[in-house]
C-alpha positions in Angstrom: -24.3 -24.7 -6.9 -24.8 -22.5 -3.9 -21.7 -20.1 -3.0 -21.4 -18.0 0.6 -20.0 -15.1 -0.5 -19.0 -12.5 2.4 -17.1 -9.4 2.2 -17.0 -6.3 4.7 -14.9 -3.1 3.1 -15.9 -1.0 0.3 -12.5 -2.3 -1.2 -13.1 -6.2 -0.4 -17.1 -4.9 -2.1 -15.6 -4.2 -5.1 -13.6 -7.0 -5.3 -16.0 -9.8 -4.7 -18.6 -7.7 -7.5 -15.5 -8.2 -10.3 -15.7 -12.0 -9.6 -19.0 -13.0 -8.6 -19.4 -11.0 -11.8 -16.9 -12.7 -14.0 -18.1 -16.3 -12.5 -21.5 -15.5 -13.8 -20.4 -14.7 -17.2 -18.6 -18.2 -17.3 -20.9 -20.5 -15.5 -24.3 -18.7 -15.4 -25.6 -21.5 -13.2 -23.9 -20.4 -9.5 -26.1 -19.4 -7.2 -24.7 -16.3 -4.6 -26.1 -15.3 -1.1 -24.0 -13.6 1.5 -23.1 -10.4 2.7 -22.1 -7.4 0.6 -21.6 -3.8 -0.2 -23.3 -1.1 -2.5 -21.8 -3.1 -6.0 -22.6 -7.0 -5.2 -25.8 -5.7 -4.2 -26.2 -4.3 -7.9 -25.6 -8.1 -9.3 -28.8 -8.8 -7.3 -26.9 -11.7 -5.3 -29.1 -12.5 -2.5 -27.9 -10.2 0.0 -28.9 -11.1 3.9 -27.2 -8.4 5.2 -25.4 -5.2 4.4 -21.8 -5.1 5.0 -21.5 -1.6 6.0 -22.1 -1.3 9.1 -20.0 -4.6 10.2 -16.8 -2.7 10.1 -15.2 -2.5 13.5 -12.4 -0.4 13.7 -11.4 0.1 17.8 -13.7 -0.1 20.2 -16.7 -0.4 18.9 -20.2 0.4 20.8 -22.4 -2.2 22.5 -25.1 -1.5 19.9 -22.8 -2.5 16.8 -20.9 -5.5 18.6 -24.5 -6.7 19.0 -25.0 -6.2 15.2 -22.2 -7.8 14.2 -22.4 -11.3 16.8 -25.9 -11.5 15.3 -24.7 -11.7 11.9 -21.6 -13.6 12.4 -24.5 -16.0 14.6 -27.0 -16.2 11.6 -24.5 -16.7 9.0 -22.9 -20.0 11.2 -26.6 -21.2 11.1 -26.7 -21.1 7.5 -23.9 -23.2 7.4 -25.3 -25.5 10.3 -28.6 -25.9 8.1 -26.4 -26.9 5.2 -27.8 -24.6 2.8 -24.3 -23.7 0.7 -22.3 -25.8 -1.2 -18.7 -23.4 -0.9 -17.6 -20.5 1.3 -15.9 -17.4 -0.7 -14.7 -15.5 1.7 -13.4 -11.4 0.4 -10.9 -9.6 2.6 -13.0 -8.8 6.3 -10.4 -11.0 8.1 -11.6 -10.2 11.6 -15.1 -11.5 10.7 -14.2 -14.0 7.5 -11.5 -15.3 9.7 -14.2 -16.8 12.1 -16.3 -18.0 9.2 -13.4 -19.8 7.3 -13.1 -21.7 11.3 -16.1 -22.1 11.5 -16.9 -23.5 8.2 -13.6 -25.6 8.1 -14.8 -27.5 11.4 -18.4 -28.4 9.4 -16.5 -29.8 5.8 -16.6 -27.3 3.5 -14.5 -25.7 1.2 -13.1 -22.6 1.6 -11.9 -20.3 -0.6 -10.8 -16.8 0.6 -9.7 -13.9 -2.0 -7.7 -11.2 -0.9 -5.4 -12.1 1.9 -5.4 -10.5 5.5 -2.2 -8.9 5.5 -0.8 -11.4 8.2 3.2 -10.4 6.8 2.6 -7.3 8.2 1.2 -8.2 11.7 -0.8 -10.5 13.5 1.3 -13.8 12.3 -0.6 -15.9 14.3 -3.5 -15.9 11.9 -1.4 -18.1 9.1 -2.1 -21.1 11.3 -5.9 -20.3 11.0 -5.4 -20.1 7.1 -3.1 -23.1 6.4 -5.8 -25.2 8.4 -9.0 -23.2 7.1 -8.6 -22.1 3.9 -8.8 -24.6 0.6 -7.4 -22.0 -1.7 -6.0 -18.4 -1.0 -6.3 -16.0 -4.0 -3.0 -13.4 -3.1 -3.0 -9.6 -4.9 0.7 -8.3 -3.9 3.0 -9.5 -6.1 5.3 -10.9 -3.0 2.6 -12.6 -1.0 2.9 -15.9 -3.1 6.1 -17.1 -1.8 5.2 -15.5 1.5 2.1 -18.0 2.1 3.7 -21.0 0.1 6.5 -20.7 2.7 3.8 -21.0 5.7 2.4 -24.0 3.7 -1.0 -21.9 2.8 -1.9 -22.7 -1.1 -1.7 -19.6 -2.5 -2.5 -18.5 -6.1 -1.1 -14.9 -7.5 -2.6 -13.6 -11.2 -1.9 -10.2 -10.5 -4.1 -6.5 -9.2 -7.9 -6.8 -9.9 -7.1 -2.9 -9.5 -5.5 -2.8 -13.1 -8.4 -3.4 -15.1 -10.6 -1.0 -12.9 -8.3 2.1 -12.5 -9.2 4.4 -15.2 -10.0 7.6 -15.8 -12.0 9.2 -18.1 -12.2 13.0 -18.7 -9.7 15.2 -20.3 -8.0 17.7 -18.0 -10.2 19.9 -20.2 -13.0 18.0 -19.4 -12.3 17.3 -15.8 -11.9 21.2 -15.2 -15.5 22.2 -17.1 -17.3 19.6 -15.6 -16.7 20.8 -11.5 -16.2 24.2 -12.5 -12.3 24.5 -11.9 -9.4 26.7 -12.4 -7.0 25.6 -15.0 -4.3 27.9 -13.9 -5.0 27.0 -10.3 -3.1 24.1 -8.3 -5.6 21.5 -7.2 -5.3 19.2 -3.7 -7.6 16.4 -3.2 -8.2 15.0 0.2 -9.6 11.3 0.2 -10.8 10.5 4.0 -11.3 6.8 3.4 -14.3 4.4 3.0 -15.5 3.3 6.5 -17.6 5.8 8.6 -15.2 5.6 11.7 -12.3 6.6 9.6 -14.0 9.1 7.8 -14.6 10.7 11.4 -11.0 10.9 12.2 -9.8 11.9 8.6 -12.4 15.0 7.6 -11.3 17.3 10.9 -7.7 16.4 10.2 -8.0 17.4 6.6 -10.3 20.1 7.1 -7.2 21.9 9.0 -4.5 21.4 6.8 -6.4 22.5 4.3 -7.1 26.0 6.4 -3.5 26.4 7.2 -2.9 26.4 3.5 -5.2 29.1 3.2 -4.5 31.1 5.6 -0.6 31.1 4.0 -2.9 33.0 1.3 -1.7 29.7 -0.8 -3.8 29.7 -4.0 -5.4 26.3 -4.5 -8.5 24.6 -5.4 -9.9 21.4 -2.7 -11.9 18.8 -3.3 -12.9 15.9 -1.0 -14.0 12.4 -2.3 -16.9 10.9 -0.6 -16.9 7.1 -0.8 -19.6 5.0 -2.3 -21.8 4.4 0.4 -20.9 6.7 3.2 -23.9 8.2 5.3 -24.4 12.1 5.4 -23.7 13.6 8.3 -22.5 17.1 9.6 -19.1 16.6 9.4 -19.5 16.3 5.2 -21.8 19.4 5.5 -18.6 21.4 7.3 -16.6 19.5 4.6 -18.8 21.2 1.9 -18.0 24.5 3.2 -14.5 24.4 2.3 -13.9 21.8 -0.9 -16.4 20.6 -3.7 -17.5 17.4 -2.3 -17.8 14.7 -5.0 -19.0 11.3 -4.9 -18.1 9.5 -8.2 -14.9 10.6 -10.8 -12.2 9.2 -8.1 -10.0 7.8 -10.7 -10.8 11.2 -12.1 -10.0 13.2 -9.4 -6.7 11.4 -8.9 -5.5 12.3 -12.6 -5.8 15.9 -12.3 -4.8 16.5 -9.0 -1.6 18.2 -8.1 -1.7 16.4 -5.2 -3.6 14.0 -3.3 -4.0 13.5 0.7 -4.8 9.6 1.2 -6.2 8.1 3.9 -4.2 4.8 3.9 -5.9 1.5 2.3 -6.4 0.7 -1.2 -6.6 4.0 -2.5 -3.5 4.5 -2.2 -2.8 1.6 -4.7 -5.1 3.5 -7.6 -3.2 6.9 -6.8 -0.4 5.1 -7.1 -1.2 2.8 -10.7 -2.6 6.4 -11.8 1.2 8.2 -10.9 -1.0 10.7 -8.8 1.4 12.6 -6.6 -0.1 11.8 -2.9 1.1 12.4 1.1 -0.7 9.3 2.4 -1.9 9.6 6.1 -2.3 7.4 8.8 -4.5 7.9 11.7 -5.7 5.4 14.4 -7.7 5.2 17.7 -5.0 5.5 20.4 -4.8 2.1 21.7 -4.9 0.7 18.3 -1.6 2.6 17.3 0.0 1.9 20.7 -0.9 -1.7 20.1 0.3 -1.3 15.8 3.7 0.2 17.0 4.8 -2.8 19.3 3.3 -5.5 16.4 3.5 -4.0 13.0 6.8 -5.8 10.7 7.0 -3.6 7.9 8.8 -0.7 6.5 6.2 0.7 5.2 2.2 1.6 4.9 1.2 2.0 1.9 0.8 -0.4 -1.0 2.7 1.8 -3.9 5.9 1.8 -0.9 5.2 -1.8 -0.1 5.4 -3.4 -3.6 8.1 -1.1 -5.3 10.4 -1.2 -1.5 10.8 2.5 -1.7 9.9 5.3 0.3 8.3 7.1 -2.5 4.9 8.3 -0.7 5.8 10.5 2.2 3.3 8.5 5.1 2.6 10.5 7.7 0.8 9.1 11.5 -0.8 11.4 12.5 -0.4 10.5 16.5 3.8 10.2 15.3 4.0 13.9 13.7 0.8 15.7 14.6 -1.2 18.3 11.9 2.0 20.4 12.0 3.8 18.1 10.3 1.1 16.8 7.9 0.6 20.3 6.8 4.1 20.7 6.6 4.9 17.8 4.4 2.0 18.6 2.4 2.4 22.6 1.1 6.4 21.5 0.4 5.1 19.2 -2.4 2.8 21.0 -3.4 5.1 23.5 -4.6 7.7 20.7 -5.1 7.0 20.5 -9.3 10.5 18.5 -9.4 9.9 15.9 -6.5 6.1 15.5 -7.6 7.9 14.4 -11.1 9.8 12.3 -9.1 7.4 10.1 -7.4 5.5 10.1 -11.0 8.7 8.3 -13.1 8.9 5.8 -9.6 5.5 5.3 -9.8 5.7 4.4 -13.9 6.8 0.9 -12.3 3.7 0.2 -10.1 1.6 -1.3 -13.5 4.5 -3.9 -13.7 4.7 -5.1 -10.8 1.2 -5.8 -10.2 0.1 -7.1 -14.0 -0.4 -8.4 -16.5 -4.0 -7.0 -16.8 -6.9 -9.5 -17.0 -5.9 -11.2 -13.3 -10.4 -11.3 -12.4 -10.2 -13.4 -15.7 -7.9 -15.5 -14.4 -8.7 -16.1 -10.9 -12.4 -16.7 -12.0 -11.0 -19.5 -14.5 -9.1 -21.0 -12.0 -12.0 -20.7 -9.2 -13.8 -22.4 -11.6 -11.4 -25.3 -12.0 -11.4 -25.8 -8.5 -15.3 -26.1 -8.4 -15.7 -28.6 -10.7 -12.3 -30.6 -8.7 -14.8 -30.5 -5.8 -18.3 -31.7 -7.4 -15.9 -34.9 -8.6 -14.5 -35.5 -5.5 -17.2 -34.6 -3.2 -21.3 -34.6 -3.4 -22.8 -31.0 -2.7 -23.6 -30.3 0.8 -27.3 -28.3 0.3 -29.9 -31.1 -0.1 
């Protein structure tokens, strides 16, 4: 059998590699082509085209809407030509969203993992899914009952993230390794996984971390650079003021003080590691003029989400400006008690997300489904 598999963000990447992965192990005969990051491209699935620069955040430019109709056009003449049997569809909902239409409309089944995060805004898009989507594989504890309730057939077996978050070193390790202080409070600044947010995050960072200094506050930075990311002078000024690494996250995490979090799914590992963290929020203007008026939820990020607590500070950037970031951010630093704090709240996160094994399960179940389908229906690809 012959599976479209498409994902977009270096999250929705990692995702889709787990279970194409864990679907090889188990039935060795699948076949994957599709579109993918840095990891699916290491199972040597048949990649057509790179997911990383298909990420439109804002306004994108004429150059990379052209890129991306192109794709979304080629990809619709696969399915026109009949040369899949499924569509697995990972995260990407502004361009998987289109697919799981466009797809539906020709007969196939459609399974999407990792839901858009339609409880939070744009609702309309659960009439797209309930019509769309075969099967919807959920990882937030409450979004189960959420879809169920909108009469999309939903599936939770807990966070991929809990078999993949874990570190490795020793603090002793850690601070031999990157030539570190042990006696000397470290901050690490994670500026997020797509270029365009990177852009926005760095020069943001960059500051707070040089009002720190200039306070004569003793501390040690380091920035994270995503799997993936391009170079570009705005990591060379980056590498001026912290050491710049590109692997060790869940690493960097542990032995940090505290972290600064561009807001997505990092904030989720920070958060399963107990890793102290400010998480930040920044967005082109219109998009956070249109987010105010549409966004339904209390909070940002996925540790406040699933435990309903305020336990990260989050901090929009266009709301409360650098003053306030920076603010916000030297208090905890020097905050031992309330850092201890959001670490015995955080205990909790593992919990609510588990039990470990959930790519086991969804794979099992996935594969359940497949063979419902080859009973009930011949493949599709001649």
């Amino acid at each position: 059998m012959k599976i479209l598999v498409i994902t977009g963000e270096l999250s929705g990447d990692l995702y889709a590699y787990l279970l194409v992965k864990k679907l090889r192990e188990l039935l060795p005969s699948l076949h994957f082509i599709g579109i993918g990051g840095p990891r699916l491209r290491s199972l040597d699935v048949d990649i057509l085209f790179s997911a990383e620069p298909l990420s439109l955040v804002g306004i994108p430019d004429f150059s990379r809407l052209k890129r991306y109709l192109f794709v979304l056009n080629r990809i619709k003449d696969i399915l026109r030509k009949r040369q899949v049997d499924l569509v697995l569809l990972v995260d990407f909902p502004g361009f998987n969203l289109r697919i799981a239409k466009f797809a539906r409309g020709l007969g196939y089944p459609v399974v999407y993992f990792v839901a858009p995060q339609v409880w939070a805004w744009y609702r309309r898009r659960i009439n797209l899914l309930r019509r769309c989507v075969d099967l919807l594989y959920v990882v937030l504890p409450f979004e189960e009952e959420f879809f169920k309730s909108h009469e999309v057939r939903a599936k939770y077996f807990g966070h991929p993230l809990l078999d993949v978050v874990k570190p490795h070193h020793s603090a002793e390790l850690f601070y031999e390794v990157y030539g570190l202080k042990e006696n000397v409070p470290v901050i690490s600044f994670f500026p997020g996984s797509r270029e365009s947010e990177v852009a926005r995050h760095i020069p943001i960072f960059l500051e707070v971390y040089r009002r720190l200094k200039e306070k004569n506050i003793e501390v040690q930075g380091l920035m994270v650079k995503a799997l993936g990311l391009k170079e570009s002078p705005l990591w060379e000024e980056a590498r001026r003021a912290f050491k710049v690494l590109e692997s060790a996250q869940y690493d960097v995490l542990k032995h940090s003080n505290l972290a600064v979090l561009a807001s997505g799914t990092i904030t989720l590992e920070a958060g399963l590691i107990g890793t102290p963290s400010v998480v930040v929020y920044s967005l082109p203007p219109f998009v956070y003029h249109l987010a105010k008026r549409l966004v339904k939820v209390p909070f940002i990020s996925l540790p406040n989400l699933i435990l309903q607590k305020a336990i990260y500070p989050e901090i929009i950037v266009e709301r409360e400006g650098l003053k306030g970031l920076a603010k916000v951010v030297e208090e905890l630093l020097f905050d031992e008690e309330k850092r201890g704090e959001m670490k015995e709240a955080l205990a909790r996160l593992p919990i609510e997300v588990g039990p470990p094994g959930a790519i086991w399960r969804i794979a099992e179940d996935f594969i359940t489904f497949i063979e419902l389908f080859k009973h009930q229906r011949r493949p599709l690809t001649g």
